[in-house]
N, C-alpha and C positions, 0 to 999 in steps of 0.2 A: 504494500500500500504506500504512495505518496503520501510524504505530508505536502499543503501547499505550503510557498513560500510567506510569509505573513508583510502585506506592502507597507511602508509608512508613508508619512504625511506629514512632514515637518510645516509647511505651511498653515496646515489646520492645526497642527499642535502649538504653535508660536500663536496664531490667533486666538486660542484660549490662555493660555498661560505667558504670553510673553509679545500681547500687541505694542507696546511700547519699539520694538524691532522692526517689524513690518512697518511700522510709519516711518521707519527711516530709510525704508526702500522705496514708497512710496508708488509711485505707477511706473521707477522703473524697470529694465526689463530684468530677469533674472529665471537662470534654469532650473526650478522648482526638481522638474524630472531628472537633471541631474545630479542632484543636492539628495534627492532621496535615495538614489542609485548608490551613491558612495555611502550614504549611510546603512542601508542594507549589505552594500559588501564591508563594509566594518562590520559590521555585526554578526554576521555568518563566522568571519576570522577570529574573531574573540570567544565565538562558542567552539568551533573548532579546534583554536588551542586549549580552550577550557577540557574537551573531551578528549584529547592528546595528553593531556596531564596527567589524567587518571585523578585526579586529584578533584577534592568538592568544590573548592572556590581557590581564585589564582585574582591576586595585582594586578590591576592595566594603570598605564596612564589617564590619567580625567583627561576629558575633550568636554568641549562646550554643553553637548549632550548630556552629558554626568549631570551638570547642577540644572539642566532640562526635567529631565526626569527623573533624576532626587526631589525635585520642587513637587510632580505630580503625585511620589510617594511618600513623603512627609519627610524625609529624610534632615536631621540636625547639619549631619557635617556638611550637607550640600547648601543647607539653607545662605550661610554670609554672602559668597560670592555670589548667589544667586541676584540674592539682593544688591548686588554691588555691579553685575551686566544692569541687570534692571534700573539701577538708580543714574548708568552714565546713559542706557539711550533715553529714558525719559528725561534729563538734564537734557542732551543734545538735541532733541524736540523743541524744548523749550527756548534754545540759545541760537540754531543756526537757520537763519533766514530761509526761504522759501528756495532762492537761488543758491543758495549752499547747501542743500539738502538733497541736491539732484546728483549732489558727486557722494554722497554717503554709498549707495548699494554695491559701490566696487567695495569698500572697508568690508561690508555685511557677508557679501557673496564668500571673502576670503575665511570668515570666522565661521560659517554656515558649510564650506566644502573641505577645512582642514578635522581631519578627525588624530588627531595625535595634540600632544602638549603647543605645539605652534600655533593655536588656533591663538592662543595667551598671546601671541607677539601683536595678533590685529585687534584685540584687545585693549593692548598697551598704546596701537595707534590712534585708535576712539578715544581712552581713557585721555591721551596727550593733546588732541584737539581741544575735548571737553576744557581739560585746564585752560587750555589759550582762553579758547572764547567766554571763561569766568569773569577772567581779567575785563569784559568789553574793550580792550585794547586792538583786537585783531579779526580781521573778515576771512573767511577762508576762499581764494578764488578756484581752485583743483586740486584734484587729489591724483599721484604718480605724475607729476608734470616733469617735461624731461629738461634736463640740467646742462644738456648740449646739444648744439644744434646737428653735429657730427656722428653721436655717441649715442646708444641704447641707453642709459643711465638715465634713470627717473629718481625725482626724491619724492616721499609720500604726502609732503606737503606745501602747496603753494598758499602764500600768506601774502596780507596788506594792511600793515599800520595803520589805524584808525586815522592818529592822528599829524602826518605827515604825506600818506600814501605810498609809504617806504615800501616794495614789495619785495619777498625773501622766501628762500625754501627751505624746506626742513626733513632734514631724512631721518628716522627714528630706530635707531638701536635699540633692541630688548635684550638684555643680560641677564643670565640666571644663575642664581645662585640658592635657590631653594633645591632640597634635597642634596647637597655637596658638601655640607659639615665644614662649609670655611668660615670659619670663627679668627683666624689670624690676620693682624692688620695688611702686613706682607704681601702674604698669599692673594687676598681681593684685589691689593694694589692691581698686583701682577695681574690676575684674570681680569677684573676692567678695563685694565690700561692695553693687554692683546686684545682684546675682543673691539677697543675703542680704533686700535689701529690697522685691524685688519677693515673694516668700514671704512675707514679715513683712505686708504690704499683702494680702495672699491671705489668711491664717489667722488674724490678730490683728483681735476687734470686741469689741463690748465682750459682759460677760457671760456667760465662757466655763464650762463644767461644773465644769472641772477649773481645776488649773494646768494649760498650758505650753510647752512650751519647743521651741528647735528646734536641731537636730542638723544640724550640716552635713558631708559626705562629699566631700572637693576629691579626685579622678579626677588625678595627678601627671603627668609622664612624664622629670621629673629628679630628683637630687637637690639640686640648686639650687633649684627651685620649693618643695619642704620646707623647708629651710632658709631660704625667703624668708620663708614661710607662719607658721613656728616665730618667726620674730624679730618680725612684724608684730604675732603674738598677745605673745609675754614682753612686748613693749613695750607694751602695750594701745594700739596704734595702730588695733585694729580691736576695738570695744568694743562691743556691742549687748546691750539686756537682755533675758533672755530665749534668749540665743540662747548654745549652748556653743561650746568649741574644737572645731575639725574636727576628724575622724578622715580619715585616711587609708591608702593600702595601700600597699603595697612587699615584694617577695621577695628572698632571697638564696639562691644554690646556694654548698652547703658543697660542702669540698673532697671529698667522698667519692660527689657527685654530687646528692644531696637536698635540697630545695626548703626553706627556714623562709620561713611567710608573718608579717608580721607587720600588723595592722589596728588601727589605735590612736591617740591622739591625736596632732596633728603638730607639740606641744610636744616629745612625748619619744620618736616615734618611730624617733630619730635616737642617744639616749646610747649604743646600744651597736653603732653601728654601726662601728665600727674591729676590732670585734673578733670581726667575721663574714666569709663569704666571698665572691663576686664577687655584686654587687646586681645582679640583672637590670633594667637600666638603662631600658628601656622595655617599655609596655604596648602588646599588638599590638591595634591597633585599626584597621588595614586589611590582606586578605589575599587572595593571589591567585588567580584564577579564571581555570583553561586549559579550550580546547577538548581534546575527548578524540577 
């Protein structure tokens, strides 16, 4: 006897649990059939190695999916991040004009068709917008505009100073250092400052349209590694031109049960941190997989 294959619908499932998404695609076009495609072949692979194992339940890596359908099974550990997609695309709703809203569904598409940890880097690209446009300092005019007129090289972000109409690109580096156990001031140097200069060597030639610059996003999972990160930069132990202080992310559940996320530079990500409530100490970035 066949079993049938069982199809999903990540469309209808983000329209009940996660329209905050879908309005930021809005009527542009996007391969629903293909987004489901790659989701069912994810999911076939992870039962497959699940029943390769011999084993009742096996670690994957979290993909967006994870805090998708933790959120529809009540699930705790899924719940923060959850809330923390959910709280940058409704911000970015609220913040990025009608005509900046038509370049979001490339950012979307890429978070929607990665099913491994990467999905976090286009993550970190929304989350990095979001910051700008807090400020009301900056407009976004595209998103992968190319950096030469010569060259494939795109950066993920074309910007324009509110107050000047300075316009500037921004290519955005995600760093990880969750799940790596680097707790030594040294050692982070090292892994930021390669990972800063293998991008710098990628993007930087001569002759570029624009200025610019590049944004780095260091992925935490202490508050020791911010606090490394924070002293490396006040100290300008970690100086590159061209290239800004990271941002980083971290949540806190107040006492009344609700999530503040905060995503910001990881100079000062930290001043008000005494006088919040338990910091959700790590980021889940592997989660369990039972036979049923």
């Amino acid at each position: 006897m066949t079993i049938p294959v069982k199809k999903y619908d990540v469309k209808k499932g983000l329209e009940k649990y996660m329209p905050s998404l879908l309005r930021l695609i809005g009527n542009q076009n996007i391969s629903w059939t293909s987004i489901n495609s790659g989701l069912l072949n994810h999911l076939q692979k992870v039962r497959s190695e699940l029943k390769e194992s011999g084993e009742s339940e096996i670690i994957k890596e979290t993909t967006f999916y994870s805090f998708l359908v933790g959120n529809t099974q009540g699930k705790k550990e899924t719940a923060p991040m959850f809330d923390f997609f959910e709280t940058i695309f409704s911000e970015l709703n609220e913040r990025l004009s009608d005509k900046e809203l038509v370049h979001l569904h490339k950012m979307v598409k890429f978070v929607l068709s990665n099913f491994d940890y990467r999905y976090l880097n286009f993550i970190g690209e929304l989350a990095t917008l979001n910051a700008y446009k807090s400020t009301g300092k900056y407009s976004l005019l595209n998103i992968e505009e190319k950096i030469y007129s010569k060259k494939g090289v795109r950066a993920d972000l074309f910007m324009r100073r509110v107050s000047d109409k300075r316009e500037f690109l921004v290519e955005i580096v995600n760093i990880h250092l969750e799940n790596r156990n680097l707790n030594d001031s040294s050692k982070i140097k090292h892994h930021i400052e390669s990972k800063l200069k293998l991008k710098i060597d990628k993007t930087f030639f001569e002759s570029p349209k624009r200025e610019i610059y590049i944004q780095p996003v260091v992925w935490i999972e202490s508050l020791e590694q911010i606090q490394i990160i924070s002293e490396l930069y006040r100290k300008k132990k970690i100086a590159m031109d061209n290239v800004y202080v990271p941002m980083c992310y971290m949540t806190y559940q107040l006492s009344n049960g609700d999530y503040e996320h905060r995503f910001e530079y990881v100079t000062t990500i930290l001043e008000e941190e005494q006088k919040k409530g338990n910091w959700i100490s790590r980021m889940l970035h592997g989660i369990s997989i039972k036979k049923r």
